[in-house]
N, C-alpha and C positions, 0 to 999 in steps of 0.2 A: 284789496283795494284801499288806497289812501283818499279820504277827503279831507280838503283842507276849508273848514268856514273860518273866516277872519269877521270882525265886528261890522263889517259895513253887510254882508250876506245876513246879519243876525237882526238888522235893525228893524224889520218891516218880511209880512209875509208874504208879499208879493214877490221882491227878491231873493228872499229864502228858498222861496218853492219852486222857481224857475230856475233855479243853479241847482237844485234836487234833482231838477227833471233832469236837466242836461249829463248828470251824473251817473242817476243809475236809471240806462238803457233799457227798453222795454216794458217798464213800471210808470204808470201815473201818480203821481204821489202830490198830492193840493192840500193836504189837512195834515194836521200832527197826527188826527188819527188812523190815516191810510200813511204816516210814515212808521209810527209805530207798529203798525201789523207790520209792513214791511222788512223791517227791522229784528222782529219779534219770530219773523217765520222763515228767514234766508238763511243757506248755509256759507253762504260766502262771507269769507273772512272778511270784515269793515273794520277801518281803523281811521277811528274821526279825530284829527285836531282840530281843539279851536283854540284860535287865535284871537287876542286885543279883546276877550268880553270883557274886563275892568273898564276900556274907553268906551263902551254904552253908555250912552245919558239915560233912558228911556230901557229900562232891559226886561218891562211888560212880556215883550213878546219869545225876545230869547233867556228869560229862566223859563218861558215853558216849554221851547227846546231843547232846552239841556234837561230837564229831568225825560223826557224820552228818551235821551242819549244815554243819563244814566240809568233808567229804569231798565233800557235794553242791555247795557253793558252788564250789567248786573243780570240780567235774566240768563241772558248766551255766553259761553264761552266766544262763539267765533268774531264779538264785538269790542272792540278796545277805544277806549276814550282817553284823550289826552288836553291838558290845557295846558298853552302855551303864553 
């Protein structure tokens, strides 16, 4: 599975986490820390681009989604991160 966050999905976790859900089917995921277990315990290949984080003004909220992204990527083989 490819997901693609672009900088506007990063700005704010209300939009982050509603384009989460819409994603991966089945799974509730509202907090860094229910995406990180998620993330942490799936065997389904993820492969996340992000895209445009440089144009964040404000990147509070998404450096601390990307070190989930890297923390998992780093934990799992079947997670691969990409910045575009």
């Amino acid at each position: 599975m490819i997901v693609l966050i672009d900088d506007i999905k990063l700005r704010n976790d209300e939009e982050f986490f509603a384009y989460i859900d819409s994603i991966f089917s089945g799974v509730k995921i509202g907090s860094l820390d229910e995406l990180a277990q998620y993330l942490l315990s799936t065997d389904e290949t993820i492969e996340l681009l992000v895209s445009d984080y440089e144009q964040i003004e404000d990147k509070s909220f998404a450096s601390k989604v990307m070190k989930v992204f890297i923390d998992a990527r780093d934990a799992r083989d079947n997670i691969k991160l990409t910045q575009m």
